[in-house]
ZAMARGU-4260 file (C-alpha; in steps of 0.2 Angstrom, whole numbers, plus 5000, padded with zeros to 4 digits):
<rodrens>
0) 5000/5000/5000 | 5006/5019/4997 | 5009/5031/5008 | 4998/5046/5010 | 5004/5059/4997
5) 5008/5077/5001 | 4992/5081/4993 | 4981/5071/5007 | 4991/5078/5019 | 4988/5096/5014
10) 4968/5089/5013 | 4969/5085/5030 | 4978/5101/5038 | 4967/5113/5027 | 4951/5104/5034
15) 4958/5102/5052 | 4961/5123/5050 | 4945/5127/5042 | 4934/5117/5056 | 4927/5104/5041
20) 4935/5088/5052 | 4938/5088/5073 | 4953/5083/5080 | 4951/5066/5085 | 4948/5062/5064
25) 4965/5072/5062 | 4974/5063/5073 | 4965/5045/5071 | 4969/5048/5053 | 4987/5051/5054
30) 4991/5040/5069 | 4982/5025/5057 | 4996/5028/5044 | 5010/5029/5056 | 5005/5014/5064
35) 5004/5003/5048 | 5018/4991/5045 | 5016/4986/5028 | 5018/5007/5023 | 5035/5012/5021
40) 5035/5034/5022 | 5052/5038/5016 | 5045/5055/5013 | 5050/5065/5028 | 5039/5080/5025
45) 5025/5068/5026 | 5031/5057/5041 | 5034/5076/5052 | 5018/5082/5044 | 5009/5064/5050
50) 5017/5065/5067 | 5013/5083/5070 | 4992/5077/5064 | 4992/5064/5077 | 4996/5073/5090
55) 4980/5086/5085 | 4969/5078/5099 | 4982/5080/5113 | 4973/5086/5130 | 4978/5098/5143
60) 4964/5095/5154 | 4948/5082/5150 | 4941/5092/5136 | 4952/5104/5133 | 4964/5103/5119
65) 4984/5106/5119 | 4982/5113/5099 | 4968/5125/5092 | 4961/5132/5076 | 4979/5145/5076
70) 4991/5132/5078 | 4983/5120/5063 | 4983/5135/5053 | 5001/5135/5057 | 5003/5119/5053
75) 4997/5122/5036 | 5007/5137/5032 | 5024/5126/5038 | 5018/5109/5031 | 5016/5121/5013
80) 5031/5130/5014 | 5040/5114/5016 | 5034/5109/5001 | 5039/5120/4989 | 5051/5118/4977
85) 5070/5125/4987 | 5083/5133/4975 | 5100/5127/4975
</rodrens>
């Protein structure tokens, strides 16, 4: 099976950002990939991006999340610039 591509990953932090999924999807999703043995993610923009998704459900407090709406859109806006192209 393949890897998530950048693409899906960009999906997933866009609607994590914009409200469209919760957290607990976020972080089931990306968890579900890391977790999976017969995936291998040599792309390390997406293994950080994947790891930084599953922890989107992390808790302070019962209820009360570590991560809110600011810190996906960050998220995003990293996760895209390290995808562009870099110049030599």
């Amino acid at each position: 099976m393949k890897p998530p591509t950048r693409e899906q990953i960009g999906e997933v932090l866009f609607s994590l950002a914009q409200g469209t999924i919760g957290v607990e999807e976020a972080a089931s999703w990306a968890y579900g990939w890391m977790s999976r043995e017969d995936v291998d993610i040599d792309d390390e923009v997406v293994w950080a991006a994947l790891d930084t998704l599953a922890g989107a459900d992390l808790q302070t407090a019962p209820g009360v999340y570590l991560h809110g709406r600011e810190d996906f859109e960050s998220w995003l806006v990293n996760f895209r610039r390290q995808c562009e192209p870099h110049e030599s």
